[in-house]
ZAMARGU-4260 file (C-alpha; in steps of 0.2 Angstrom, whole numbers, plus 5000, padded with zeros to 4 digits):
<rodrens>
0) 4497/4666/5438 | 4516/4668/5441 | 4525/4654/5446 | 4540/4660/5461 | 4557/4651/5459
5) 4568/4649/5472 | 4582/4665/5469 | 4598/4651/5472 | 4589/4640/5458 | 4584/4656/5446
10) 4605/4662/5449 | 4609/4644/5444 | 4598/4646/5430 | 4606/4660/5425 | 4624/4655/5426
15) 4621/4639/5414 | 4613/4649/5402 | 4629/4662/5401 | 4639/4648/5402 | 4628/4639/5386
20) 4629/4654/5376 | 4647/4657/5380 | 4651/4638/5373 | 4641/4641/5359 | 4650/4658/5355
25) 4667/4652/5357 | 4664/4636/5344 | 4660/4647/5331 | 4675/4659/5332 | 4688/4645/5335
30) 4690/4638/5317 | 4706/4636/5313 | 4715/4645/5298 | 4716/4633/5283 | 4731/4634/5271
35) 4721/4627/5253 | 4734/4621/5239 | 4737/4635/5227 | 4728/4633/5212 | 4742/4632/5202
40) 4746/4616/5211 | 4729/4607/5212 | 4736/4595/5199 | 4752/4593/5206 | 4745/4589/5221
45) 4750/4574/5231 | 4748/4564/5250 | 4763/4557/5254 | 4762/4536/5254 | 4744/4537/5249
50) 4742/4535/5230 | 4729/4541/5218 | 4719/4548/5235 | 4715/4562/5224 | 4703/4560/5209
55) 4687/4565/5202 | 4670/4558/5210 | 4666/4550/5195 | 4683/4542/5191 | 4679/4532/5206
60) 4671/4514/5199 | 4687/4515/5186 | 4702/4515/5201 | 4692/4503/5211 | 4690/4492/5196
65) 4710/4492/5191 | 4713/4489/5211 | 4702/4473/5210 | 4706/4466/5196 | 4724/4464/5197
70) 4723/4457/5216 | 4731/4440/5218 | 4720/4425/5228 | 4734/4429/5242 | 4731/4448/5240
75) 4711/4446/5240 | 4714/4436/5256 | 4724/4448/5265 | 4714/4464/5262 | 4697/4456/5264
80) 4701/4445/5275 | 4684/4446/5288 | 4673/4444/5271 | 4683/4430/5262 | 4677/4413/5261
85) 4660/4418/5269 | 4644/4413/5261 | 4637/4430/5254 | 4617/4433/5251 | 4615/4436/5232
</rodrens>
């Protein structure tokens, strides 16, 4: 048994899939060009006004342990401001 489709919803159907597949297409070829630090420079390398943003996954726990520690009250107030003084669930 065939099922008939009416030939204005069949042209529709046809136009959104050429119109899918072209969307699809076109996302895969428009990546843009990436310009990677030279490898001579990976240990030079720097972000402007963000220190230490670079570091090893494992280093992680030691840099967030010399941030916290040398906060000031005023400091820890400041950055944490929406946690501190709430009572915490430990």
């Amino acid at each position: 048994m065939q099922i008939e489709m009416p030939l204005a919803t069949s042209t529709i159907l046809r136009k959104l899939a050429v119109f899918v597949l072209a969307a699809i297409l076109s996302g895969c070829g428009g990546a843009p060009q990436r310009n990677p630090v030279p490898e001579e420079l990976i240990t030079k390398a720097v972000i402007p006004d963000v220190p230490r943003a670079r570091f090893w996954a494992d280093d992680w726990y030691k840099l967030s342990e010399e941030r916290l520690t040398h906060l000031s009250e005023a400091d820890t107030r400041k950055f944490f401001a929406a946690i501190y003084g709430e009572p915490h669930n430990c």
